[in-house]
C-alpha positions, 0 to 999 in steps of 0.5 A: 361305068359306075358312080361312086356311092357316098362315103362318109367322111369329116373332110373339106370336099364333104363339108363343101355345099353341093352346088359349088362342087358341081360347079367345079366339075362344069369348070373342070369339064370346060377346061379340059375341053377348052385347053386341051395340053398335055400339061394342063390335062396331066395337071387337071388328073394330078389335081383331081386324084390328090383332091380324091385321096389326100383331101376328101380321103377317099379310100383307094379302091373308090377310084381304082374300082373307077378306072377300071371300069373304063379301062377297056373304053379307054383302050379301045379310044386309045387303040381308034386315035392311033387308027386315024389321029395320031399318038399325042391326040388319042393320049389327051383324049384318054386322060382328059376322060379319066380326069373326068370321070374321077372328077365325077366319083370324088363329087358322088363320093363326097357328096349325098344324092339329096343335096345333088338333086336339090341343088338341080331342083333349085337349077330347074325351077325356072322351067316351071314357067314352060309346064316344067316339073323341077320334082319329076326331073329331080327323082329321074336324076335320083333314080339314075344315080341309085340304078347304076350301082345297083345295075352293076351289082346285078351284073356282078352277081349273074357273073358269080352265079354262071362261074359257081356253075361252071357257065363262065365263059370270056369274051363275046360270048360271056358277055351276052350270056351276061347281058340277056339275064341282065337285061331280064332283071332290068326290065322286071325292076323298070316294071316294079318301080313304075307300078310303085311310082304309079300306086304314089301318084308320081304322075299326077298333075298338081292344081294351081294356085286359084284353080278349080277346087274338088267340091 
């Protein structure tokens, strides 16, 4: 799955603070789990889709390129229910993930990564107590949001290069001619942005207040 880049747009949802939109998909998360109908999951999707589209005015293919990036996820889930639980169970739990991973794209969508990870900074701050570092947990989220996409777009160009090549193969076998070389760039790009971040001193303790000075 990938996150939803910003997009920058004059609207309500953009001019929105932070915070309160990520408390509204906590608040939306909550309900889909807590009231789990079809009308109130049919609801929370209808909802979520016209707040996307109509509202933020969000280009189409921002949620399409979502929905289809689970599609298989939710096929599957759908195809497991029917398996063991029954029809009405696996359709709630299909559309009770979609509404919530359209909820999540419409809030990175609208929403710039900084004033996420300052909002969650500010949430931490009172783990500073335990030895805590709000910063450190601030860039992890900072770096997960960037990696997705730019994991996604790697993917996208092996995929490219094997079919220019002729390699494009379906199935199981495309997919570890896929994830191999994927897995290759990934393990070179952790190694580079740990040395960048070492070279900064991302790991530095800082000194508190009072404590031994440097002479």
């Amino acid at each position: 799955m990938t996150l939803a880049l910003y997009v920058p747009r004059a609207s309500p949802v953009h001019r929105t603070p932070a915070g309160w939109k990520l408390l509204a998909l906590a608040g939306l998360s909550a309900l889909v789990f807590t009231a789990p109908t079809l009308p109130v999951v049919c609801g929370a999707l209808v909802a979520v889709v016209a707040l996307g589209l109509v509202v933020a005015r969000l280009p189409v293919a921002v949620l399409g390129r979502e929905t289809r990036a689970v599609l298989w996820w939710l096929g599957a889930l759908f195809a497991l229910h029917l398996l063991v639980t029954d029809v009405l169970t696996g359709t709630l739990t299909v559309l009770r993930l979609l509404t919530l991973v359209l909820a999540a794209a419409v809030v990175t969508a609208t929403t710039r990564v900084t004033a996420m990870v300052a909002v969650i900074e500010r949430v931490c701050r009172p783990l500073e107590w335990v030895g805590v570092r709000p910063a450190r947990i601030g860039l992890v989220i900072a770096m997960a949001l960037r990696f997705i996409p730019l994991i996604s777009e790697r993917a996208g160009r092996i995929r490219q290069a094997q079919a220019a090549r002729g390699g494009s193969v379906r199935g199981l076998r495309g997919l570890s001619t896929t994830l191999v070389p994927l897995l290759v760039q990934v393990l070179q790009l952790a190694h580079t942005v740990s040395e960048a971040l070492d070279a900064r001193g991302a790991d530095d303790v800082p000194l508190r207040r009072g404590g031994p000075r440097a002479a």
